[in-house]
C-alpha positions in Angstrom: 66.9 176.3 -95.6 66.7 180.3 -95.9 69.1 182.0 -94.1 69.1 185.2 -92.8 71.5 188.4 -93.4 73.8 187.8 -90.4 76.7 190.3 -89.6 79.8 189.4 -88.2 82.5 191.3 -87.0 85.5 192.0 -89.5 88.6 193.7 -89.4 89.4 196.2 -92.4 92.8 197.5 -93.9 91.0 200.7 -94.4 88.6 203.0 -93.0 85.2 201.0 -92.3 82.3 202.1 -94.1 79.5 203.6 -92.3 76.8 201.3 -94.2 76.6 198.0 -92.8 74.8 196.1 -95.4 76.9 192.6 -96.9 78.0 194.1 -100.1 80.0 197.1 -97.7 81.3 194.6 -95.4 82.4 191.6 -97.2 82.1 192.7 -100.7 83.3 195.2 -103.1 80.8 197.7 -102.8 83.7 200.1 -100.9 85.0 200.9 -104.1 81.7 202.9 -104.8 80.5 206.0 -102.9 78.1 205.5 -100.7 74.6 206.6 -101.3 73.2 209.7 -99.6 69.2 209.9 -98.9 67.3 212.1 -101.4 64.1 210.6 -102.5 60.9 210.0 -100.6 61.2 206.3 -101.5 64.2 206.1 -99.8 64.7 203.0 -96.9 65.2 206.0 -93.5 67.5 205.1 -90.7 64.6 203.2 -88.5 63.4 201.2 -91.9 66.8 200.0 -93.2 67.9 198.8 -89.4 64.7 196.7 -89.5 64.7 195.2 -92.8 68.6 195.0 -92.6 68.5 191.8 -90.7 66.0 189.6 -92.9 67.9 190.4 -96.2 68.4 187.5 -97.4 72.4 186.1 -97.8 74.0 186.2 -101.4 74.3 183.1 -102.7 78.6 184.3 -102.9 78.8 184.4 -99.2 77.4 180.8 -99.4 80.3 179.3 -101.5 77.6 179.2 -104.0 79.8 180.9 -106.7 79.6 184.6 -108.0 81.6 187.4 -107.8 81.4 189.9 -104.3 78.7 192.1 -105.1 79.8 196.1 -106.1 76.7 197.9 -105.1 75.4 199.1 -101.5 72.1 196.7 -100.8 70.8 199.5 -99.5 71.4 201.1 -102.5 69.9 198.9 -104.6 66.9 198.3 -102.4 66.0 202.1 -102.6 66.6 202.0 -106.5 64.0 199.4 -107.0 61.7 201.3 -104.5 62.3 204.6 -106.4 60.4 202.2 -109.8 57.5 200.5 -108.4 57.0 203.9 -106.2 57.4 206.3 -109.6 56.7 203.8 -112.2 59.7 204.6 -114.4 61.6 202.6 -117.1 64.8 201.0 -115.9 66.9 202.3 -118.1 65.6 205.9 -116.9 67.3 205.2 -113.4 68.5 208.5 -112.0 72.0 209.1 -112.1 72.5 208.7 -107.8 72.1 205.4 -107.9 74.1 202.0 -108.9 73.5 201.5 -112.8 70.4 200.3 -114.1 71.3 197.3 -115.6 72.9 196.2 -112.1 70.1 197.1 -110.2 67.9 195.1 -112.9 70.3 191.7 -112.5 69.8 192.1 -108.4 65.6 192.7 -108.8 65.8 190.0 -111.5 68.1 187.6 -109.1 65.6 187.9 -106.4 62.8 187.0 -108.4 64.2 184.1 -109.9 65.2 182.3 -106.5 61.9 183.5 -104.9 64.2 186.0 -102.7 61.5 188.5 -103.0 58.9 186.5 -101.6 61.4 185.4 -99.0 62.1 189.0 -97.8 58.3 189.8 -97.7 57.5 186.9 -95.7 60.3 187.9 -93.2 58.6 191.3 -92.9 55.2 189.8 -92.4 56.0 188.0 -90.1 57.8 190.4 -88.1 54.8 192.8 -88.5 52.3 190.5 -87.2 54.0 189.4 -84.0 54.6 193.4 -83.5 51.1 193.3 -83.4 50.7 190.8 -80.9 49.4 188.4 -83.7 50.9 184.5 -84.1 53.5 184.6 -87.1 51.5 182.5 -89.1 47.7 183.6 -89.8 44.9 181.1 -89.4 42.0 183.4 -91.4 42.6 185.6 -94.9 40.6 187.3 -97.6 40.6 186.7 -101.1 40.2 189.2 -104.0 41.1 190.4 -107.2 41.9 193.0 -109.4 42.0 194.0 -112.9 44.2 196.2 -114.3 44.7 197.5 -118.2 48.1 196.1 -119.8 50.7 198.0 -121.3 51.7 197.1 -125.1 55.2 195.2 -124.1 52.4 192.6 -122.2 52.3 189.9 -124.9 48.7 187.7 -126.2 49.9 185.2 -124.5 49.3 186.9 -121.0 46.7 189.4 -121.7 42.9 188.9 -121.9 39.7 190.6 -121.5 37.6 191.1 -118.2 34.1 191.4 -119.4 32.9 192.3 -116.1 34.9 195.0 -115.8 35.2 195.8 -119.4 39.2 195.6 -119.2 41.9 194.7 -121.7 44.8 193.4 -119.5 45.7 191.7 -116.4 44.6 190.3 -113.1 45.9 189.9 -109.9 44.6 187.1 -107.5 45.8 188.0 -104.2 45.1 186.6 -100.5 45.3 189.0 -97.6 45.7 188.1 -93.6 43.3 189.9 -91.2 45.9 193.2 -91.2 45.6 193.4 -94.5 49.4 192.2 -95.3 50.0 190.1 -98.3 50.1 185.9 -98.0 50.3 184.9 -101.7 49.8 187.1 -105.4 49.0 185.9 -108.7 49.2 187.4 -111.7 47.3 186.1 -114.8 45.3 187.1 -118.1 42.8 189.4 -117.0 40.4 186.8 -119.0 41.1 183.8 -116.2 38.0 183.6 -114.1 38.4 184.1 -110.5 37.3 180.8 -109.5 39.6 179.0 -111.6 42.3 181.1 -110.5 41.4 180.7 -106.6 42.0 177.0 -106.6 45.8 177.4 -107.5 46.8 180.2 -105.4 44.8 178.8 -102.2 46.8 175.5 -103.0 50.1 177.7 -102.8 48.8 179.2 -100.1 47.6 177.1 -97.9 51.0 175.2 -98.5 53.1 177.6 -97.0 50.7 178.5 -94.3 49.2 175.5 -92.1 47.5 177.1 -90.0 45.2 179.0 -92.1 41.7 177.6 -91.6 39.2 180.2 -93.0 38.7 182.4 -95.9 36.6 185.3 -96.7 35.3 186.1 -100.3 33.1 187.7 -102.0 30.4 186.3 -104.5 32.3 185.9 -107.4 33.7 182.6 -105.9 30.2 180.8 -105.1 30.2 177.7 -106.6 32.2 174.1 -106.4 35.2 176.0 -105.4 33.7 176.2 -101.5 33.6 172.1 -101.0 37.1 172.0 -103.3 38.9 174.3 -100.6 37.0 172.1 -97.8 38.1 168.6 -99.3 41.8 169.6 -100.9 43.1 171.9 -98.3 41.3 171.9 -95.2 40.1 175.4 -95.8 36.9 176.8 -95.6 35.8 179.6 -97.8 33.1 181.9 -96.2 30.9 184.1 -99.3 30.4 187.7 -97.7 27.6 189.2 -100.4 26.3 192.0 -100.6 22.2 192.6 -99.1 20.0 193.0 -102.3 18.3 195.7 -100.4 21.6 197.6 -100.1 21.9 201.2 -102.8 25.2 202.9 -102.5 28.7 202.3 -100.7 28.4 200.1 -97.9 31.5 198.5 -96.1 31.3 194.4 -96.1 33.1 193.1 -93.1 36.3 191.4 -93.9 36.2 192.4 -97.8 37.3 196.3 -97.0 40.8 194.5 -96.1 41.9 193.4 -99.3 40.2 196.5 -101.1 42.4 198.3 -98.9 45.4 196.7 -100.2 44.3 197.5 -103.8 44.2 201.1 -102.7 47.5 200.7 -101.5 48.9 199.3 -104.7 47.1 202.1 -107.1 49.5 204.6 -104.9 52.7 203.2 -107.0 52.8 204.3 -110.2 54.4 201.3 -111.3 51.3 199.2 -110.5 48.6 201.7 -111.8 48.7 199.8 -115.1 50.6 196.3 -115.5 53.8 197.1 -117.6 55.7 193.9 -117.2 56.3 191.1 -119.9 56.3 188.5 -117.5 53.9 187.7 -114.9 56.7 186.6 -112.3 57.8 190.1 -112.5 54.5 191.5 -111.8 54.4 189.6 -109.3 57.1 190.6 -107.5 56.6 194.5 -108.3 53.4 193.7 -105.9 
């Protein structure tokens, strides 16, 4: 069962930190200095007090094994903004925060136990019933988009878009009527977008029951409407575009997940794909 990042009171030898995140309060993360805000990226006050309490709880404070972690979480969680938002290398991590090969094993840590996803869903869901919305979403949108791979992106993962005329990568994603993400998939930019709806709508519609209806656009006409209907309870609705239509027109519902693409082209990290694997991608989005 995921647990959430629950603070307790604790009594200290020393002076108590002022940061209240895990790694400050039962770790060893007092032995390091503790970070000052410089960068735009950086969680504020009012972010880091929300997001604060869904953090997920380190597998060491579970009796899972591991040593007390030595770096602020807040720390480490504005480190990993600071790539994706200025789409540096790793080992080009400003001097201010923890080292990059720690704040590598904590990204890489998360993605491997799906901690990422786990955080984001958290988030979501708090977002959503801010906006007077039910937790769990019962329509989405469906899109994707392809994006030119950088040379460390092996054969194996890379393709060509012929539509787009794009050497590279795609990402399959699935939106909720705001517009925040439900699922992401990466894959060779040569997948068609049918074949790659079927196993993200599965995954989708796994981890969210009540989602009932789904808007796309033409490229997923075809078989894959009566596959959604018969495998997952879900029905796909085609939103296309009026033949008499010239110029930019807004389609309803399809301007939501083109507004998350937007979104993504603002990180510099995501303008191109520059990861070797596609879990990684994956959780960059």
């Amino acid at each position: 069962m995921p647990q959430l990042y629950v603070i307790v009171p604790v009594e200290f030898s020393s002076a108590s930190p002022s940061c209240d995140c895990v790694a400050h309060r039962f770790g060893n993360a007092a032995d390091h200095p503790e970070r000052v805000r410089r960068y735009p990226s950086d969680t504020t006050d009012a972010e880091w007090s929300a997001v604060r309490p869904l953090l997920p709880v380190p597998g060491w404070m579970r009796g899972r094994g591991g040593q007390p972690e030595a770096y602020c979480h807040r720390a480490m969680l504005d480190a990993i903004r600071y790539l994706v938002d200025n789409g540096m290398k790793w080992r080009a991590m400003p001097g201010g925060f923890p080292p990059w090969d720690r704040v590598y094993a904590f990204f890489r840590r998360w993605r491997d136990h799906a901690l990422v996803k786990e955080f984001h869903d958290r988030l979501r869901d708090r977002v959503r019933e801010r906006a007077g919305r039910d937790a769990e979403p019962s329509a989405g949108v469906i899109d994707s988009q392809s994006v030119k791979a950088d040379a460390v992106v092996g054969a194996d993962s890379r393709g060509f878009d012929g539509g787009k005329l794009i050497n590279g990568r795609k990402r399959h994603v699935v939106v909720d009527t705001l517009g925040l993400l439900l699922g992401v998939m990466v894959t060779s930019a040569g997948i068609g977008d049918r074949a790659a709806a079927k196993a993200l709508l599965e995954r989708v519609a796994d981890a969210h029951h009540r989602l009932e209806l789904v808007w796309a656009d033409g490229g997923y006409t075809g078989s894959l409407a009566e596959h959604c209907l018969a495998a997952f309870a879900l029905v796909l609705a085609i939103v296309k575009r009026s033949d008499d239509t010239r110029g930019f027109v807004v389609l309803p519902k399809r301007w939501i997940v083109e507004r998350l693409f937007a979104h993504l082209m603002r990180s510099r990290r995501l303008v191109r794909d520059f990861e070797r694997r596609t879990t990684t991608a994956e959780a960059m989005i």
